[in-house]
C-alpha positions, 0 to 999 in steps of 0.5 A, a space after each residue: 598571548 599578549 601579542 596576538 591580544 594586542 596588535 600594535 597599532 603601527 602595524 600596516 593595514 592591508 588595502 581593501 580591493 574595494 571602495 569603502 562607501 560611507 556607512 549610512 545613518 539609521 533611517 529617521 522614522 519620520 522620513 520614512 513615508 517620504 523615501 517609502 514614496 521615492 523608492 516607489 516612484 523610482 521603481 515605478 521608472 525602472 519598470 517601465 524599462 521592461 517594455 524596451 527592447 532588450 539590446 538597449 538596456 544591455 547597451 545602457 548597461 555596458 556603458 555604465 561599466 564602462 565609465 568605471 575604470 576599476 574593475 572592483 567598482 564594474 564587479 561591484 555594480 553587476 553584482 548589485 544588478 544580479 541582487 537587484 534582479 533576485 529581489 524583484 524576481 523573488 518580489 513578483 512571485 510573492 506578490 503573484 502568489 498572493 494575487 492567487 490567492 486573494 483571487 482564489 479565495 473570492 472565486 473559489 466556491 468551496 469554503 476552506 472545510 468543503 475543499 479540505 474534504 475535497 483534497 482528502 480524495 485526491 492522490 498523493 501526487 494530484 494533492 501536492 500539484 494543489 498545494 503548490 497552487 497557492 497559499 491558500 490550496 497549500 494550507 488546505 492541503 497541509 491539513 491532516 485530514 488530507 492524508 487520512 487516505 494515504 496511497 503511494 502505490 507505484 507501478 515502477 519504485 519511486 517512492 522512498 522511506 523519506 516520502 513515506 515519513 513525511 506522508 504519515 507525519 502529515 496525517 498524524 492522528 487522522 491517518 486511517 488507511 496506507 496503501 505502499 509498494 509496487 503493483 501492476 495495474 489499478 488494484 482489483 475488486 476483491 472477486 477478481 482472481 488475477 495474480 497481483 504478485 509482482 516484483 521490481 523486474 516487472 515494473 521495470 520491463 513495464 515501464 521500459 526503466 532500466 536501473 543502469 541508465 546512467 544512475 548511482 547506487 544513491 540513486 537508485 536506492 532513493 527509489 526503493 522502499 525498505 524494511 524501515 519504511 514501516 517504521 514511522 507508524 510506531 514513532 510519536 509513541 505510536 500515534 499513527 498506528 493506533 488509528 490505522 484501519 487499512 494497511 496495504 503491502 505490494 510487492 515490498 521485497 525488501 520487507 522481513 518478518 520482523 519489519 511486518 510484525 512490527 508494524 503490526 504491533 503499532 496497529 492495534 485498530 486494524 481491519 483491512 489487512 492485504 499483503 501481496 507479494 512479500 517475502 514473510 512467513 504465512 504462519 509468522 504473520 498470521 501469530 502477529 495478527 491474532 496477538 496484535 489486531 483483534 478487530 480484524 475483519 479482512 484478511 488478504 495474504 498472496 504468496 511471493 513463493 506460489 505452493 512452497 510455503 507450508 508454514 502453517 500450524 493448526 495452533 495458529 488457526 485455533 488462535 486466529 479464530 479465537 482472538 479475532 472473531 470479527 472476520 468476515 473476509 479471508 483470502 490465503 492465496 498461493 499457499 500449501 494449504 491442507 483441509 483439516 487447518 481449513 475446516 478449522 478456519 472455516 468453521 471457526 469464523 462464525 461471520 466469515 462471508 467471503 472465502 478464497 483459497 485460489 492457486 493454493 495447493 493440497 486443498 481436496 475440498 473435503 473441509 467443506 463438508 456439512 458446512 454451510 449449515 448449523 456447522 458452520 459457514 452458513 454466511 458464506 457469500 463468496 467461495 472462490 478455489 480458482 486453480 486449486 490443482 488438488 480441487 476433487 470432482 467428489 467434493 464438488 459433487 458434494 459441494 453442489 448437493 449441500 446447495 441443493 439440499 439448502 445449505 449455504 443459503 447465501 451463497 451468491 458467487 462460487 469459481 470452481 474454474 481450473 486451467 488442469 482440470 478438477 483432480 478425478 473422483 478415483 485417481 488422486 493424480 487423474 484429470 477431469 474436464 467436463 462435469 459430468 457428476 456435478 449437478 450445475 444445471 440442477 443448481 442453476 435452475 434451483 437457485 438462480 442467484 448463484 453466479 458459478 465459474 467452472 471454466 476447464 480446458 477442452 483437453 489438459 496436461 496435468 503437471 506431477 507436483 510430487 512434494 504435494 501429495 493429496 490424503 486419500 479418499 478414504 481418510 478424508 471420509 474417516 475424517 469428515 465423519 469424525 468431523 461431523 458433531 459440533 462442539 459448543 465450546 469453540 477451543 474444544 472444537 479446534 482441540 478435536 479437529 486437530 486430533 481428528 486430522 492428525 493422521 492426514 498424510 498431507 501433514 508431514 510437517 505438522 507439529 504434534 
């Protein structure tokens, strides 16, 4: 140990391949303002060479390596040529960026409140080419109240979890809305019944993008949002998801029931909820809603698995209507839906407004009877059944004399349109293309304010869906009759109607 501490001192050195320069003494401060004006000077002369043509300073440069016979001394001056060049290149951009910003901030009408307002309605990629402008737009752009509208939606995957993260940290308590994963096209209002289910094979059809054009796994899983992208809105014990109003969910595939339900959890302020194309559980999702958003106020959930899942359980309707009284807008579709579960939606949402069940299936259209009135449904706004193959032509026939007898008073926009037809008023699985029982010209005339959709085909083939089996007509009038008095205590109403429903032959896997 002795003797690696203690290097005798005749040990020979080995020669440094270097020149050793002097070490300079400490700069005196009193000389600073003079070597201060020198290096200006001499930069000012070395400048000036930027207007000589470029094969004289090579030249002036070869010689001066050549006049070094070493060659450590020739490595050692293109080395200082390259840091010298660094130091200015990096100099200039900071003295441009700078100049930007003193010109922005004197022509730049906005004051710094007005232009963060500004950025806050920019998209996510419009407000970080602002922020790479100047100092100036980048701390406008920094500010949190930029990201309070977060939207990454994408029509080909090129948004990974790290952008998510860093977005929601951005707007940490300010964050109010969050719109993530793939969609076709610009989103759509919301009376618009095109199907937004859409997965990463689409996209990549769309945009001519192939996942094996020459990438990695890395690679490729860079782009691709997974079940954890959700999970910052829990992180900062869950600052982010406290104040979130809006969550929409495109076409997320890797998304769980349990990644969604978590999240939910974290968003105990929410009122815009729109899931499309997610492989989770509608009954799941429903259960975490009604525990974890109470405020509540719309509700858009489209199938991945168009009329397979069934999920649905009359409990979970009874709690929905129950913890979240506020919902005034309720879309389920793609969904095996049967009447009775509707009814008690329906009816149970004292404010509902808008309503759509389109390409949901098992839906006769028997819930809405004696609805729109003191039952129940009187606000209803907006009724879209579009593609609802089991859509009776009775029920509609009923629908429309309600109208004509005055209920549904506000309504203003209903799409009773079926690319099969309505399903005949004696044959479960007879067809109908016309609307010959159906009073619309009494209707049109009665009340004007109604826009209706009722679009058929001139001739139909109706496909025999055979696990999605209609009840009959007569157990739907035994129910609706049963279903006619209301009772004043809504928990009770939910108790009776699932009583009342429970011997629908649509219901084979309803629980007891």
């Amino acid at each position: 140990m002795d003797t690696l501490l203690h290097t005798p001192t005749s040990m020979a050195k080995r020669p440094c391949p270097f020149p050793s320069f002097p070490s300079s003494p400490p700069p005196n401060p009193n000389k600073l303002p003079n070597m201060n004006n020198q290096v200006g000077n001499l930069l000012q002369t070395f400048l000036n060479l930027a207007d000589s043509h470029s094969l004289s300073i090579d030249q002036s440069f070869e010689h001066l390596l050549d006049s070094s016979p070493c060659d450590a001394d020739q490595t050692l001056l293109i080395d200082r040529a390259l840091k010298l060049g660094s130091l200015l290149l990096e100099a200039g951009n900071r003295s441009a960026r700078k100049r930007s910003s003193v010109h922005n901030s004197h022509t730049w009408a906005l004051p710094p409140d007005l232009t963060i307002k500004l950025f806050s309605m920019l998209d996510a990629q419009s407000l970080c080419y602002a922020a790479a402008t100047c100092s100036m737009f980048y701390k406008c752009a920094m500010d949190p109240l930029c990201y309070a509208n977060i939207d990454l939606t994408t029509v080909v995957p090129k948004v990974n979890n790290a952008v998510v993260s860093t977005m929601i940290q951005r707007a940490g308590k300010a964050l109010r809305s969050l719109k993530l994963g793939i969609v076709p096209g610009p989103t759509l209002p919301h009376g618009s019944c095109q199907p937004l289910v859409y997965g990463i094979r689409n996209a990549v059809e769309v945009s001519n993008f192939s996942w094996n054009d020459k990438k990695t796994r890395q690679g490729k899983e860079s782009s691709t949002l997974t079940r954890y992208c959700l999970t910052p809105l829990s992180g900062d014990n869950g600052a982010a998801g406290a104040v979130l109003r809006g969550l929409h969910l495109y076409n997320i595939e890797r998304i769980d029931n349990t990644s969604l339900c978590g999240a939910l959890s974290a968003c105990p302020s929410l009122l815009d909820l729109e899931i499309i194309g997610l492989h989770v559980d509608l009954r799941q999702t429903l259960v975490s809603v009604s525990m974890n958003c109470p405020l509540i106020e719309r509700l858009f959930f489209e199938s991945s698995k168009t009329g397979r899942d069934d999920s649905l359980k009359s409990s979970t309707c009874v709690d929905l209507v129950n913890n979240c009284p506020n919902l005034t807008s309720l879309a389920l579709r793609g969904f095996k839906l049967y009447d009775y579960k509707l009814r008690i939606l329906v009816k149970g949402f004292c404010k509902l407004k808008y309503v759509d069940f389109s390409t949901s299936y098992s839906i006769t259209g028997s819930f809405l009877r004696n609805l729109g009135g003191d039952m129940g449904g009187s606000l209803l706004e907006v009724l879209i059944f579009r593609d609802c193959m089991h859509l009776k032509e009775l029920e509609v026939a009923r629908l429309f004399a309600s109208v004509l007898a005055g209920d549904f008073r506000f309504l203003r926009y209903l799409d009773i349109s079926n690319r099969e037809g309505l399903a005949a008023a004696g044959d479960s699985y007879g067809r109908c293309y016309s609307l010959s029982i159906i009073p619309t010209k009494q209707v049109l005339e009665e009340r004007p304010d109604i826009c209706l959709l009722a679009e058929f085909p001139s001739e139909g083939s109706f496909v025999d869906l055979g696990q999605m089996t209609d009840s009959d007509l007569t157990s739907e009038v035994s129910l609706s009759s049963q279903l006619s008095s209301r009772a004043s205590d809504g928990l009770s109403f939910m108790c009776t109607s699932e009583i009342n429903y429970s011997s629908d032959q649509t219901s084979g896997n309803e629980e007891g």
